[in-house]
N, CA, C and O atoms as a GROMACS GRO file, in nm:
protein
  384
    1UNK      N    1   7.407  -1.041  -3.585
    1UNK     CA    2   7.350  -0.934  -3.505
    1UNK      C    3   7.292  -0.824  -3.593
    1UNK      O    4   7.191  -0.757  -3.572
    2UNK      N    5   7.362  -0.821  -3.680
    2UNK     CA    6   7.317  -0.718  -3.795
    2UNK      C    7   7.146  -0.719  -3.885
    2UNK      O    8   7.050  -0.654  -3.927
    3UNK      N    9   7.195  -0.818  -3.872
    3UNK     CA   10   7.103  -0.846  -3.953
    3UNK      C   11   6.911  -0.857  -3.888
    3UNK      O   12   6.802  -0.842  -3.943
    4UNK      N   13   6.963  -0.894  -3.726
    4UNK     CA   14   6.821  -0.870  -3.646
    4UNK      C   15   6.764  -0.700  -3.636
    4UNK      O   16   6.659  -0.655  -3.590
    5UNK      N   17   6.872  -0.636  -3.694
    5UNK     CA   18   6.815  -0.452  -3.694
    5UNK      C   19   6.790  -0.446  -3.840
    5UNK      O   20   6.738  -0.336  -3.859
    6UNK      N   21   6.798  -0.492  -3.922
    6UNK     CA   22   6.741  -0.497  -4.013
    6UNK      C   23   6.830  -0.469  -4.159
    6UNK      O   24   6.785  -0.415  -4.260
    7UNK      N   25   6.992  -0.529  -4.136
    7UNK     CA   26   7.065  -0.530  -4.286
    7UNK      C   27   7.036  -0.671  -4.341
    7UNK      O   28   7.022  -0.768  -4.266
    8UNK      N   29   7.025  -0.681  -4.493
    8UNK     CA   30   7.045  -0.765  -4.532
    8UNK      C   31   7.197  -0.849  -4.558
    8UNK      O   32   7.306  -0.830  -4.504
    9UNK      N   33   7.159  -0.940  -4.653
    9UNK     CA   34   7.284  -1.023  -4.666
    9UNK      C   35   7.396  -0.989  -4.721
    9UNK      O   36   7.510  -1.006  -4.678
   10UNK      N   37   7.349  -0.925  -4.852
   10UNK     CA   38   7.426  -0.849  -4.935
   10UNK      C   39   7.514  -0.711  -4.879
   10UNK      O   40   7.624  -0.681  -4.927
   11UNK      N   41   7.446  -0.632  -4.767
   11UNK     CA   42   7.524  -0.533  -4.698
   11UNK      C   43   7.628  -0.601  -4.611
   11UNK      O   44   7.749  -0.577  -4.606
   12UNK      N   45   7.549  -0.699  -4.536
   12UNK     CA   46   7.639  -0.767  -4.413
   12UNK      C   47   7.794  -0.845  -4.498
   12UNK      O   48   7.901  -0.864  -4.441
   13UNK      N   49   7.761  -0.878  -4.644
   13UNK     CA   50   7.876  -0.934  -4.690
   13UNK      C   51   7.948  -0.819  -4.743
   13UNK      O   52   8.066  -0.846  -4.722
   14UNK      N   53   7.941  -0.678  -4.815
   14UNK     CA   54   8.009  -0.567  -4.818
   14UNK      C   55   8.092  -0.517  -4.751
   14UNK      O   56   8.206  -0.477  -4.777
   15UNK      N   57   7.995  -0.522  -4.603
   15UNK     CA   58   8.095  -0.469  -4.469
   15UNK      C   59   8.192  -0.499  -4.449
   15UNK      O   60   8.283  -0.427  -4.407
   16UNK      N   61   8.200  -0.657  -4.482
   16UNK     CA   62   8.271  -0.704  -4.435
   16UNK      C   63   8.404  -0.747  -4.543
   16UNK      O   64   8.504  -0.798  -4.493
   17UNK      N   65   8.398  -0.726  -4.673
   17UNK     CA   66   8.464  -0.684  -4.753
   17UNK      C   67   8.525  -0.592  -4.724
   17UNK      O   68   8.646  -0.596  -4.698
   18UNK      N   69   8.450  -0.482  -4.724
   18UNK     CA   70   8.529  -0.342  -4.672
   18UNK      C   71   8.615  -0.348  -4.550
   18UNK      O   72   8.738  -0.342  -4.550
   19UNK      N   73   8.540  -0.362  -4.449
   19UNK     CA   74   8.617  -0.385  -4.330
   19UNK      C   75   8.785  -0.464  -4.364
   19UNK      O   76   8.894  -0.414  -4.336
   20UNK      N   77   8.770  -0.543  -4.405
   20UNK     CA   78   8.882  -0.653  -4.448
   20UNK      C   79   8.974  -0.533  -4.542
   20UNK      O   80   9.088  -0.494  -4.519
   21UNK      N   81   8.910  -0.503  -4.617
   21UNK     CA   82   8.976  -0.389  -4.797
   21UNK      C   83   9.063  -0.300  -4.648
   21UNK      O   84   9.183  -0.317  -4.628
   22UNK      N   85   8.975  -0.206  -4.559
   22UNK     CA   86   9.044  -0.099  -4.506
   22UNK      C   87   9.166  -0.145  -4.401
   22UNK      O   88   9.261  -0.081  -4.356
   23UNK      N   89   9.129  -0.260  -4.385
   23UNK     CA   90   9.262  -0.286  -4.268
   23UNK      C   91   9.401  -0.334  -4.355
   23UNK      O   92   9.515  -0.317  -4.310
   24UNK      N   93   9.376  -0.388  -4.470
   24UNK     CA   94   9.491  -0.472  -4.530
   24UNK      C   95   9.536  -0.258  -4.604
   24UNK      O   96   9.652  -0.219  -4.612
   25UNK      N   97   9.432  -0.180  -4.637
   25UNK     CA   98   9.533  -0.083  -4.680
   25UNK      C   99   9.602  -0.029  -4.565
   25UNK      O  100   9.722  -0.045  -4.588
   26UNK      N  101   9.584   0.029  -4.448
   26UNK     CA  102   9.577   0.110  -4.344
   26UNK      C  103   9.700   0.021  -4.307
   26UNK      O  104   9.803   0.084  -4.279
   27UNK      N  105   9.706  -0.121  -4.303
   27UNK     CA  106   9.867  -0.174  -4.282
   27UNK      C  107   9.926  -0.159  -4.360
   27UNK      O  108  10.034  -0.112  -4.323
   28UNK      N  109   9.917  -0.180  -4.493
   28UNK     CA  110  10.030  -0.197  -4.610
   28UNK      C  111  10.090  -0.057  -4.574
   28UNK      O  112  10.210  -0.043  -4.551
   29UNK      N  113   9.994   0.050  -4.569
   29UNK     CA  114  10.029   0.182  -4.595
   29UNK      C  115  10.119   0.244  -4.455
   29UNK      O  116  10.201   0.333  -4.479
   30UNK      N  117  10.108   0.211  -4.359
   30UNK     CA  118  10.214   0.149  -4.246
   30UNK      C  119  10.344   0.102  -4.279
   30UNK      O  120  10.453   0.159  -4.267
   31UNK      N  121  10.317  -0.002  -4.318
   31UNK     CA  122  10.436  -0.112  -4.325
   31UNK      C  123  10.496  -0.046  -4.477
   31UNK      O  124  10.608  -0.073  -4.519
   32UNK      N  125  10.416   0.030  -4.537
   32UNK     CA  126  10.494   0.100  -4.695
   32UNK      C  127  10.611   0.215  -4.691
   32UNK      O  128  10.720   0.228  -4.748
   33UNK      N  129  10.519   0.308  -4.576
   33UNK     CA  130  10.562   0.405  -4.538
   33UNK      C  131  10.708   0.384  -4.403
   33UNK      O  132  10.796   0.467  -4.378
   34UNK      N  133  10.692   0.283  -4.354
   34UNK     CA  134  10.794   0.268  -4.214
   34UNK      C  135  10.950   0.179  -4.303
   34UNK      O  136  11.070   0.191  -4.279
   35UNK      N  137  10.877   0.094  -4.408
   35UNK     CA  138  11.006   0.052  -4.492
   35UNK      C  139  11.051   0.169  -4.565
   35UNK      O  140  11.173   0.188  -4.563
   36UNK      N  141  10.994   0.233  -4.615
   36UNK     CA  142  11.079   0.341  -4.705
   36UNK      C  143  11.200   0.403  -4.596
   36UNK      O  144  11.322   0.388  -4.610
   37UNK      N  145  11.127   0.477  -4.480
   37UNK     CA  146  11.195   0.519  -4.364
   37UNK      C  147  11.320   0.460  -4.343
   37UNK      O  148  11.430   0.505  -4.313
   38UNK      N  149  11.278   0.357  -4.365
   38UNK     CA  150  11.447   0.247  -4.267
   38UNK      C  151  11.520   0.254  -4.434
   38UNK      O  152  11.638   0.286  -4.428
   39UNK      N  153  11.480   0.236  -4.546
   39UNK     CA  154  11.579   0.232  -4.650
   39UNK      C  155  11.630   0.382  -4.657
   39UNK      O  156  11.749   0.412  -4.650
   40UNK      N  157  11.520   0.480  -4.673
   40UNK     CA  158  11.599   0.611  -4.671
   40UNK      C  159  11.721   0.639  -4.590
   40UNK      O  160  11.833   0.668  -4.632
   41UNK      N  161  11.683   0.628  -4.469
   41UNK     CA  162  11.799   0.636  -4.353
   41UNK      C  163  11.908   0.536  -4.336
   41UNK      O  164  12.018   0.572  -4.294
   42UNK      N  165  11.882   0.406  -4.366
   42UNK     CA  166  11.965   0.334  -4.342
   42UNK      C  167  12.058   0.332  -4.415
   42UNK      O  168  12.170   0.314  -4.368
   43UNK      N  169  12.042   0.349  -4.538
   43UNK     CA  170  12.140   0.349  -4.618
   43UNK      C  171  12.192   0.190  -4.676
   43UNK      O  172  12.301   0.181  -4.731
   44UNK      N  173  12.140   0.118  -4.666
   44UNK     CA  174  12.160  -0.030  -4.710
   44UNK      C  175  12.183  -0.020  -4.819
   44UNK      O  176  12.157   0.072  -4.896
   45UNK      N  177  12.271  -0.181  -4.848
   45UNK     CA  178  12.369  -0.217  -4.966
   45UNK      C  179  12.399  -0.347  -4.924
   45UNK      O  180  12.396  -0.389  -4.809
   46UNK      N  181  12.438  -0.425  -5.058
   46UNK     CA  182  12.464  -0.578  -5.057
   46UNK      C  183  12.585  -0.561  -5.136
   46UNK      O  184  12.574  -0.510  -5.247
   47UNK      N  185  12.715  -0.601  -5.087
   47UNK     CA  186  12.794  -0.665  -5.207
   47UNK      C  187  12.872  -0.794  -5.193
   47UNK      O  188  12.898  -0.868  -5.098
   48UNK      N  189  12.903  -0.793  -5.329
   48UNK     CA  190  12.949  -0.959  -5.324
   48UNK      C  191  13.041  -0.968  -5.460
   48UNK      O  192  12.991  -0.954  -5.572
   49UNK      N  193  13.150  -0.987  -5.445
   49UNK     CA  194  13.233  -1.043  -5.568
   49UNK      C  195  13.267  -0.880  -5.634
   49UNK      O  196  13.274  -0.856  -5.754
   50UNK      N  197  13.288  -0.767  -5.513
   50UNK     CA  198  13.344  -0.648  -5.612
   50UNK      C  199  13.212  -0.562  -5.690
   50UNK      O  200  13.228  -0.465  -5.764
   51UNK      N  201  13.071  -0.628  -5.650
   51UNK     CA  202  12.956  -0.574  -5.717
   51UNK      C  203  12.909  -0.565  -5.611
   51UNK      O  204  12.908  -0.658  -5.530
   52UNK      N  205  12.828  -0.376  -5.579
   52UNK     CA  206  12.751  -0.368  -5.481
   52UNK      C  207  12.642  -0.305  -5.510
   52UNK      O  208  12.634  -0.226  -5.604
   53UNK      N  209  12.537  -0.335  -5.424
   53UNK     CA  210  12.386  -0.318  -5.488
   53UNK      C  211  12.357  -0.229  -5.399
   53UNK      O  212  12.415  -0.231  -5.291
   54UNK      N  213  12.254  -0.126  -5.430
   54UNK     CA  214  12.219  -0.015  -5.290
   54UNK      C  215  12.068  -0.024  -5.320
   54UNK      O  216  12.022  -0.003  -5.433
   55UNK      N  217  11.972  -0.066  -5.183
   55UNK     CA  218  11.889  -0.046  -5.187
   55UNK      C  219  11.820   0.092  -5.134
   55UNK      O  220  11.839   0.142  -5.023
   56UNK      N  221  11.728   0.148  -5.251
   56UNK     CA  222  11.702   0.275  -5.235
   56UNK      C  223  11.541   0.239  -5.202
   56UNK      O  224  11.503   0.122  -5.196
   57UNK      N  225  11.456   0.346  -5.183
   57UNK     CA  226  11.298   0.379  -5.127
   57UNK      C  227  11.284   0.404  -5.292
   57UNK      O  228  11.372   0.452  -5.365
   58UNK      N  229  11.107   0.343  -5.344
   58UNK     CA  230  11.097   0.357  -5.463
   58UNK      C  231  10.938   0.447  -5.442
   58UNK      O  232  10.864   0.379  -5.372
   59UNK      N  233  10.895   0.534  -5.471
   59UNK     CA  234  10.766   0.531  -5.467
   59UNK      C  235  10.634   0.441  -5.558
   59UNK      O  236  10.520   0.430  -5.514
   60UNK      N  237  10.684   0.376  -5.706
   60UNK     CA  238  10.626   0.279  -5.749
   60UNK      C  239  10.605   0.161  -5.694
   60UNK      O  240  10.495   0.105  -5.697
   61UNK      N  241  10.714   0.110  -5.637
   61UNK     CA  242  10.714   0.014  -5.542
   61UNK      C  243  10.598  -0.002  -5.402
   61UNK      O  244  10.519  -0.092  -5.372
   62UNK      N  245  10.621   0.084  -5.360
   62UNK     CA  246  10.561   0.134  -5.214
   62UNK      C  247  10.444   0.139  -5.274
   62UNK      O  248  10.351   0.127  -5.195
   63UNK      N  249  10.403   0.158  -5.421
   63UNK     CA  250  10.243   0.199  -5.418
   63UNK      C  251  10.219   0.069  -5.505
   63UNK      O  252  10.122   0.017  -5.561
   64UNK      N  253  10.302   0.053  -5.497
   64UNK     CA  254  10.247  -0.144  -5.582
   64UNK      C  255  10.249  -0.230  -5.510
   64UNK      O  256  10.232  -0.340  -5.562
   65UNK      N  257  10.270  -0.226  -5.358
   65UNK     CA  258  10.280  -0.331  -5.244
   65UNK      C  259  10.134  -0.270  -5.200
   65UNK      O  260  10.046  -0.346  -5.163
   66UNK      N  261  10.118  -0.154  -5.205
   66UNK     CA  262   9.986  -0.082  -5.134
   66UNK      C  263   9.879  -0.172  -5.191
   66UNK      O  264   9.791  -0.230  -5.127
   67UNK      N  265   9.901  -0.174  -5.317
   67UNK     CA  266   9.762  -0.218  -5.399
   67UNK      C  267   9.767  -0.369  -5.404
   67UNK      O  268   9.658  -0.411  -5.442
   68UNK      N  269   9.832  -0.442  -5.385
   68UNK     CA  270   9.881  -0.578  -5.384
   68UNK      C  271   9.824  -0.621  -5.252
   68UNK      O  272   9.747  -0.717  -5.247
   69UNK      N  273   9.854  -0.564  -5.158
   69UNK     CA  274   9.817  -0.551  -5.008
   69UNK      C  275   9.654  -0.558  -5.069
   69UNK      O  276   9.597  -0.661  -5.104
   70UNK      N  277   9.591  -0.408  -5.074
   70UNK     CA  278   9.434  -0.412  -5.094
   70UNK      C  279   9.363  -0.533  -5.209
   70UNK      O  280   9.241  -0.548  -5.216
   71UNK      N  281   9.428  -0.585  -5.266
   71UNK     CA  282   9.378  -0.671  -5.339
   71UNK      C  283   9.384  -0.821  -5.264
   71UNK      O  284   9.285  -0.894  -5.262
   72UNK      N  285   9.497  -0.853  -5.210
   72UNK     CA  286   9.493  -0.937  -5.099
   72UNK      C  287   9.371  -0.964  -4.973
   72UNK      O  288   9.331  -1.072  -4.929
   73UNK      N  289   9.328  -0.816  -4.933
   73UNK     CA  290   9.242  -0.786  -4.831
   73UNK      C  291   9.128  -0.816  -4.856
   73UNK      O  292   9.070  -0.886  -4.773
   74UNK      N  293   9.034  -0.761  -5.017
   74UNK     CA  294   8.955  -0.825  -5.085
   74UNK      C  295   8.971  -0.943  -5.118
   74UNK      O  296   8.856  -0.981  -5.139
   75UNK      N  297   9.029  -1.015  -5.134
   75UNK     CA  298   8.978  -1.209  -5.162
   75UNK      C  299   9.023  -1.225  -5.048
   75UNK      O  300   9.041  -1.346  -5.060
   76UNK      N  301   9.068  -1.196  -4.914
   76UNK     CA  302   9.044  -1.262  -4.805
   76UNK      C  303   8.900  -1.233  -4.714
   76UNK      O  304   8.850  -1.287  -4.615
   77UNK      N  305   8.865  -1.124  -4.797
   77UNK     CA  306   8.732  -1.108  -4.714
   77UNK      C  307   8.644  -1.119  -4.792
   77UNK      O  308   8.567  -1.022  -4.790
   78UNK      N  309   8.611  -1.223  -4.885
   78UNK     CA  310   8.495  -1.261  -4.975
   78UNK      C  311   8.425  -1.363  -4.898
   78UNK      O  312   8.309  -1.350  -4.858
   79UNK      N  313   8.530  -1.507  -4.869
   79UNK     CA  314   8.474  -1.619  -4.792
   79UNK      C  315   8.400  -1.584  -4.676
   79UNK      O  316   8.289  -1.636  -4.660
   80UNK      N  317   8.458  -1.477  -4.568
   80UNK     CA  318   8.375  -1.452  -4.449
   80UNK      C  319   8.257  -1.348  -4.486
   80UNK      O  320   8.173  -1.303  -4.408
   81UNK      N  321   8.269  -1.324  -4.603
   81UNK     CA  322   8.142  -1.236  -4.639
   81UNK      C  323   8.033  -1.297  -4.680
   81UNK      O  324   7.918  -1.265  -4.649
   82UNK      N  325   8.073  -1.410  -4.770
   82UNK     CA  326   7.981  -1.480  -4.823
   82UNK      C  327   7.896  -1.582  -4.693
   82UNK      O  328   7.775  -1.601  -4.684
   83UNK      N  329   8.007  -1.636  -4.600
   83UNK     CA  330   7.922  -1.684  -4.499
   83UNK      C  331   7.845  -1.625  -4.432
   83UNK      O  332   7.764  -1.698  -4.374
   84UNK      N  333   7.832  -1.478  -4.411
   84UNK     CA  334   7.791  -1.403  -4.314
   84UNK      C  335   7.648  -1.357  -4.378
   84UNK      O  336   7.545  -1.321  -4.322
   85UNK      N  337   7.685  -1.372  -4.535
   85UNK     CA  338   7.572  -1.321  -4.570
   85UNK      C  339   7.441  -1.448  -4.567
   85UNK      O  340   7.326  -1.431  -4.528
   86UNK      N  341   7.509  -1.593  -4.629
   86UNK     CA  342   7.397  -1.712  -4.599
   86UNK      C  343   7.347  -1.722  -4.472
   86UNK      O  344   7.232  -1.766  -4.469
   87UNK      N  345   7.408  -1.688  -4.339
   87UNK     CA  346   7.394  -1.768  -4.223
   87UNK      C  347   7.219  -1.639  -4.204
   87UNK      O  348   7.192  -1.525  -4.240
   88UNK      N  349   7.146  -1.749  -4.129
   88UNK     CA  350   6.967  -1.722  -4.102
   88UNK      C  351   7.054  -1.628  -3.952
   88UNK      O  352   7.162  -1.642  -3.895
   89UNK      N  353   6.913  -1.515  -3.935
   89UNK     CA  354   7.001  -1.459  -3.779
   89UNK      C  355   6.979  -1.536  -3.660
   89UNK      O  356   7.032  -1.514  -3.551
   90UNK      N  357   6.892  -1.632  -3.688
   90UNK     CA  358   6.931  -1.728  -3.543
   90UNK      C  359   7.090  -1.806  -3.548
   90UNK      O  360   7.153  -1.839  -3.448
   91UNK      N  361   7.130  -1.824  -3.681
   91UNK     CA  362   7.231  -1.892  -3.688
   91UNK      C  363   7.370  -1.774  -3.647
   91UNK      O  364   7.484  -1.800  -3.608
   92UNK      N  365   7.306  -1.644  -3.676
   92UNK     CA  366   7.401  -1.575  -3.629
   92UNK      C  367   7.418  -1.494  -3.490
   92UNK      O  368   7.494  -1.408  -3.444
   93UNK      N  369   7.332  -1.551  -3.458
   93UNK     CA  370   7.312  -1.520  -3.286
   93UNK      C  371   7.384  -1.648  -3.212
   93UNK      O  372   7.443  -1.635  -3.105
   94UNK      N  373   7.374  -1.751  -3.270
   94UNK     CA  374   7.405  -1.868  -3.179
   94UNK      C  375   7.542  -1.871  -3.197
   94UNK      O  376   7.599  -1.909  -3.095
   95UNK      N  377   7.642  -1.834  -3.322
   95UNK     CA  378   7.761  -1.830  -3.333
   95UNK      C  379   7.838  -1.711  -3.246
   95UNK      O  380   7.953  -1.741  -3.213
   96UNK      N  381   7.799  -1.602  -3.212
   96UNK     CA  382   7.842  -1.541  -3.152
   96UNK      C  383   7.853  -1.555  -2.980
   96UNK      O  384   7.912  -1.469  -2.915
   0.00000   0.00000   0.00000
């Protein structure tokens, strides 16, 4: 559809990179921020054999799942970018 108003291939495959990049951060950063929550409060711990482990909220952590997450989001949105960008716009009219 995009592409009949006049983007090319190369934008239409960006978008859609991006698009993909902003949702995988906008969750991680969700799901980063709502786990810290439940470890802060919860107070969790494992023990076993007289040794007990306490899991604490890390902020390195939380920002290394963030970026792990956005790097994930980018190579999942290369393949649908790259198709989006080959397909002719009749081909992308008829798929929709």
């Amino acid at each position: 559809m995009l592409q009949s108003i006049g983007f090319t291939g190369a934008t239409l495959a960006w978008g859609v990179v991006v698009e993909s990049s902003a949702l995988a951060l906008v969750g991680s950063a969700i799901g980063a921020g709502a786990a810290t929550l439940v470890l802060a409060f919860g107070q969790f711990s494992l023990g076993a054999e007289g040794v007990l482990v306490e899991f604490r909220p890390s902020a390195t952590i939380a920002l290394a799942s963030i970026a792990l997450a956005l790097v994930v989001g980018v190579a999942a949105g290369i393949v649908p970018a790259i198709s989006a960008a080959r397909r002719t716009i009749v081909e992308g009219l008829r798929s929709t």
